[in-house]
C-alpha positions in Angstrom: 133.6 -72.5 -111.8 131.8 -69.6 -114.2 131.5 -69.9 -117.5 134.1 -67.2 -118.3 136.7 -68.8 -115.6 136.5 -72.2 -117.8 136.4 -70.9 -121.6 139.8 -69.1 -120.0 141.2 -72.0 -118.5 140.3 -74.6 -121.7 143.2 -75.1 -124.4 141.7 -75.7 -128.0 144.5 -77.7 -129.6 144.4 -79.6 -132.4 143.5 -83.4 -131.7 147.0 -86.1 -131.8 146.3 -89.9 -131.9 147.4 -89.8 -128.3 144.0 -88.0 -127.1 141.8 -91.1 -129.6 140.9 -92.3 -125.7 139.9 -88.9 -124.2 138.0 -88.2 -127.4 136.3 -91.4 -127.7 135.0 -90.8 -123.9 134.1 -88.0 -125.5 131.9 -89.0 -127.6 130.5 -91.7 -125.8 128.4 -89.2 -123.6 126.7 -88.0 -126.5 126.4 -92.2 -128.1 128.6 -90.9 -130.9 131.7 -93.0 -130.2 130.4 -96.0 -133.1 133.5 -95.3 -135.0 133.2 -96.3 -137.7 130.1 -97.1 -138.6 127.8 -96.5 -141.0 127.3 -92.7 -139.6 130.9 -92.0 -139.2 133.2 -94.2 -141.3 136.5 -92.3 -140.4 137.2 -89.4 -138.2 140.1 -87.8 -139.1 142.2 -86.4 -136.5 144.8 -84.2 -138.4 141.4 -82.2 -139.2 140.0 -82.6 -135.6 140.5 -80.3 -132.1 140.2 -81.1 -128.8 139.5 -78.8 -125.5 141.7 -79.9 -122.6 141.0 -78.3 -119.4 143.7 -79.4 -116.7 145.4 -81.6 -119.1 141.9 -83.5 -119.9 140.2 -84.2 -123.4 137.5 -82.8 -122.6 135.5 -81.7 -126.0 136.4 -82.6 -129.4 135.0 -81.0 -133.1 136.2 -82.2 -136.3 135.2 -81.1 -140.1 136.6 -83.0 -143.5 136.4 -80.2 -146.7 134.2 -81.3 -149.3 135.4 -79.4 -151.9 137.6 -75.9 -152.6 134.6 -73.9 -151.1 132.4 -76.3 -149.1 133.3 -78.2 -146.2 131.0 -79.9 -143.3 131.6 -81.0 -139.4 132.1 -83.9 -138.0 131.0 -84.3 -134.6 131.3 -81.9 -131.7 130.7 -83.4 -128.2 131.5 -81.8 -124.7 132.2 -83.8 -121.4 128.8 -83.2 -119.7 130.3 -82.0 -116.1 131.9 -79.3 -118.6 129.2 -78.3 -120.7 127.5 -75.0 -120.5 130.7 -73.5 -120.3 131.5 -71.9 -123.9 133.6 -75.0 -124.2 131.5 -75.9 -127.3 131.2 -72.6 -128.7 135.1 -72.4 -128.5 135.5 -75.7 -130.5 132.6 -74.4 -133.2 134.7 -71.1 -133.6 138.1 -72.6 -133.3 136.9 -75.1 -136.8 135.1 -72.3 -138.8 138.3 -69.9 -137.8 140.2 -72.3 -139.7 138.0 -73.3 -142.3 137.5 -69.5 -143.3 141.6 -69.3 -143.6 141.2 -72.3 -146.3 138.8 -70.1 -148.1 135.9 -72.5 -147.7 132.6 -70.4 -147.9 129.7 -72.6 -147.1 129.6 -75.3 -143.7 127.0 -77.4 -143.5 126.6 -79.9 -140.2 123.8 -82.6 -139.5 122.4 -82.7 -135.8 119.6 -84.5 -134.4 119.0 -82.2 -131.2 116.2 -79.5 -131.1 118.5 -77.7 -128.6 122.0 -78.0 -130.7 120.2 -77.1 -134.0 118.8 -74.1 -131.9 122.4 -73.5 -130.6 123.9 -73.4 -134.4 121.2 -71.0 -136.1 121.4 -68.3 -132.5 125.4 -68.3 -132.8 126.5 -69.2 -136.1 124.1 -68.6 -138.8 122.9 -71.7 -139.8 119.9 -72.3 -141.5 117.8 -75.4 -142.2 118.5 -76.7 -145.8 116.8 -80.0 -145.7 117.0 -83.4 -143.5 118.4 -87.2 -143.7 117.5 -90.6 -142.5 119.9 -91.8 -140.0 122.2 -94.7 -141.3 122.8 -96.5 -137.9 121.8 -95.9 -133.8 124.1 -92.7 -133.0 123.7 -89.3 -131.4 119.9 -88.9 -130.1 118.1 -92.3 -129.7 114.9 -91.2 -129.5 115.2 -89.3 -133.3 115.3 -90.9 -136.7 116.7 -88.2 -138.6 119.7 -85.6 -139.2 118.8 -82.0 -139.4 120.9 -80.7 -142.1 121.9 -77.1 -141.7 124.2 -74.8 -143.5 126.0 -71.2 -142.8 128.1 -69.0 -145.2 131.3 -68.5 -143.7 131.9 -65.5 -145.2 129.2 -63.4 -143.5 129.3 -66.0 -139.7 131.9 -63.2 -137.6 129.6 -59.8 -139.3 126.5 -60.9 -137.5 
């Protein structure tokens, strides 16, 4: 399968409390599944998508609004036989599609992996605004800290 043949064949829908198991299998490749926890107290899924490919959950991205013009993610994880297939990018631009029609202007996420962080300044804009201690084992066990980034929603799709 090509990249482009599986970005075309995944279905970015919002998440129902039918897919919790898919998602939660999810997450569990990625050790972000300790829900809740100090890290994650709630995910919420009316404000959640998933990425089915043959009927499978097989990504999930989520974001909670902060205020009228600020909102941040929570969690984006991709089935690892599916990664490296836009199935990630698709979630990421399915959430700030929707966040942009709220009118929310700045996103901010918090990532632990040199490779993701590098993933969300290349293709989204984000930018390093500062970093946090992480509250409880989850995401990357071999790093002690969140890298918090931010992009401005209103410029993302220009560049």
């Amino acid at each position: 399968m090509t990249s482009s043949d599986s970005a075309n064949a995944v279905l970015i829908e919002p998440a129902a409390q039918a897919d919790w198991p898919g998602i939660l299998a999810v997450l569990e490749t990625a050790n972000m599944h300790h829900i809740p926890s100090p890290e994650v107290p709630e995910f919420d899924l009316a404000c959640a998508f998933v990425a089915r490919l043959d009927g499978r959950v097989v990504g999930v991205a989520g974001y909670k609004v902060l205020s009228a013009d600020r909102a941040k993610t929570t969690l984006l994880a991709v089935l690892p036989e599916a990664r490296r297939h836009g199935i990630g990018r698709l979630l990421q631009e399915k959430r700030m599609d929707v966040l942009c029609g709220m009118g929310i202007k700045t996103l901010s996420t918090n990532s632990d992996r040199p490779e993701t962080i590098a993933w969300y300044e290349k293709h989204f804009g984000y930018v390093r605004v500062g970093s946090l201690p992480k509250l409880h084992p989850f995401g990357h066990e071999g790093i002690a800290e969140w890298t918090t980034l931010e992009t401005d929603l209103t410029r993302w799709r220009k560049v």
